[in-house]
NURONU-981713 format. One record per residue (C-alpha): residue number from 1; y, x, z. Coordinates in pm, 1 decimal. Layout:
<atoms>
- NUM  Y  X  Z
...
</atoms>
This chain:
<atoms>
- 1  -20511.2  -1067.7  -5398.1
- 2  -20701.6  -1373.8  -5502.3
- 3  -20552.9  -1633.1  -5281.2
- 4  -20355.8  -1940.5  -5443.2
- 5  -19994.2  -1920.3  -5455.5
- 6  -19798.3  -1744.2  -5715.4
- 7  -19833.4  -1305.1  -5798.4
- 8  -19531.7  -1115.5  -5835.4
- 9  -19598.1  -759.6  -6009.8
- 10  -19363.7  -488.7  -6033.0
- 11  -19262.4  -118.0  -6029.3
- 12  -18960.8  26.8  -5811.7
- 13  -18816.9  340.7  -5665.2
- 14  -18811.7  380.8  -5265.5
- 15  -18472.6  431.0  -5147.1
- 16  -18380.3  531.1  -4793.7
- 17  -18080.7  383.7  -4621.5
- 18  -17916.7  611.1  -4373.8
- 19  -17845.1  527.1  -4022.7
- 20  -18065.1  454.3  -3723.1
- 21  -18388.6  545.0  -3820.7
- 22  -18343.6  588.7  -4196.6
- 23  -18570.7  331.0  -4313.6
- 24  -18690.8  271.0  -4637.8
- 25  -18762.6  -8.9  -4911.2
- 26  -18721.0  -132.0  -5272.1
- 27  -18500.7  -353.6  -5429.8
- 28  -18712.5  -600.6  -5640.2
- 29  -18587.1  -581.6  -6025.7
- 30  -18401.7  -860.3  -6182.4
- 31  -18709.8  -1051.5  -6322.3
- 32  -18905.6  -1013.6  -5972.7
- 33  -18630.5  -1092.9  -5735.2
- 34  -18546.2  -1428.1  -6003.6
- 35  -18925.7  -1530.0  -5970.3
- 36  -18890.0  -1517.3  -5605.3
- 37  -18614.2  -1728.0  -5598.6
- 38  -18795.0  -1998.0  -5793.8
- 39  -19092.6  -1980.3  -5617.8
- 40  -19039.8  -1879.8  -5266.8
- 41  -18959.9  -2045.8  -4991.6
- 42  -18628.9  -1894.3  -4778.0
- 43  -18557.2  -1905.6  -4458.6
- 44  -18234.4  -2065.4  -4289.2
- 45  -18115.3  -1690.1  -4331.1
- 46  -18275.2  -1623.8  -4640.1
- 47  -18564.1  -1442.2  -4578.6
- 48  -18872.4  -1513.8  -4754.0
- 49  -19214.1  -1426.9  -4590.5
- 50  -19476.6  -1224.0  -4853.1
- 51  -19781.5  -1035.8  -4866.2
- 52  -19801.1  -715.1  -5058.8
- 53  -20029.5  -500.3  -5199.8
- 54  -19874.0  -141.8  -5248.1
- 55  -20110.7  86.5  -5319.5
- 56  -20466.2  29.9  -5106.5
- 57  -20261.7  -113.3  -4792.6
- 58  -20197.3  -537.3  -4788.6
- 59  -19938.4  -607.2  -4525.4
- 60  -19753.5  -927.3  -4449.0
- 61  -19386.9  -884.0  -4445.9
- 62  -19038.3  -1052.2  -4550.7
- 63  -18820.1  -1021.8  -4836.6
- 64  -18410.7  -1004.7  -4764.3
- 65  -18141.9  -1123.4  -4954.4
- 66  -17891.2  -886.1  -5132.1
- 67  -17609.2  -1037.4  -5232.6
- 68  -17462.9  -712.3  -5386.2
- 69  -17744.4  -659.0  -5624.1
- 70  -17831.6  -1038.3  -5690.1
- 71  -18212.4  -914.5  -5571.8
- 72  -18431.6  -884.3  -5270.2
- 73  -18517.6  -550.4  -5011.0
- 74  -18888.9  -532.2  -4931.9
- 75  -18882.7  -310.8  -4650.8
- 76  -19153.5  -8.2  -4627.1
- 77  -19254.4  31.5  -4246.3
- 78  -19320.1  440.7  -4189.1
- 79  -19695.5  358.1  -4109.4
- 80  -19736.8  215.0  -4455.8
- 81  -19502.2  525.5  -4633.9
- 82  -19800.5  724.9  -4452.4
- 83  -20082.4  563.9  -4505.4
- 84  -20006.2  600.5  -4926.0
- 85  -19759.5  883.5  -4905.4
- 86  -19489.0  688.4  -5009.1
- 87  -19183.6  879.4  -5027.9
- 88  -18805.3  880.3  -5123.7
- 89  -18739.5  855.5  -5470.1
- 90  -19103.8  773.7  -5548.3
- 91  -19202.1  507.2  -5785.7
- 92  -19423.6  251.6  -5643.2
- 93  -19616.5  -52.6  -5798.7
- 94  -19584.3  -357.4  -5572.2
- 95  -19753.7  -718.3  -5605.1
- 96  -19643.4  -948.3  -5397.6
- 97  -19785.6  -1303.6  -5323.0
- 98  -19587.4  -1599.4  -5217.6
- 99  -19747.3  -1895.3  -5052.4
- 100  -19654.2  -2219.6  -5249.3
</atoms>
């Protein structure tokens, strides 16, 4: 990722939520998720639009506010968890870029 803006990189385990569809994501860690609040840009809801590089895939995506954990959810779509075979409890590296 070589466009301007500013690089979030981090590690974090998948986690799936149950209910409908059990989807999947990571919590950013306490460092990340504080770097995102300086530097992104939220939503009237929160949300803060990224791009991130896990593994070989780049998708474009939001981050979501979690007031429970002071952090962020980046959410892992099920074609993405198959494209790197991402699974539960798996340890990914994530960088994420944030438009300034």
């Amino acid at each position: 990722m070589s466009e301007p803006g500013h690089e979030i990189r981090f590690e974090a385990e998948v986690i799936r939520f149950n209910g409908p569809g059990g989807w999947h994501g990571v919590f950013l860690p306490v460092d990340a998720a504080s770097e995102v609040r300086f530097f992104g840009r939220a939503t009237a809801l929160g949300a803060i639009a990224v791009r991130a590089r896990i593994g070989a895939s780049d998708v474009k995506t939001s981050l979501f506010p979690d007031k429970r954990r002071d952090s962020y959810l980046l959410p892992l779509k099920a074609s993405l968890r198959h494209s790197e075979n991402i699974g539960e409890g798996d340890l990914i590296k994530v960088t994420l870029h944030l438009d300034l």
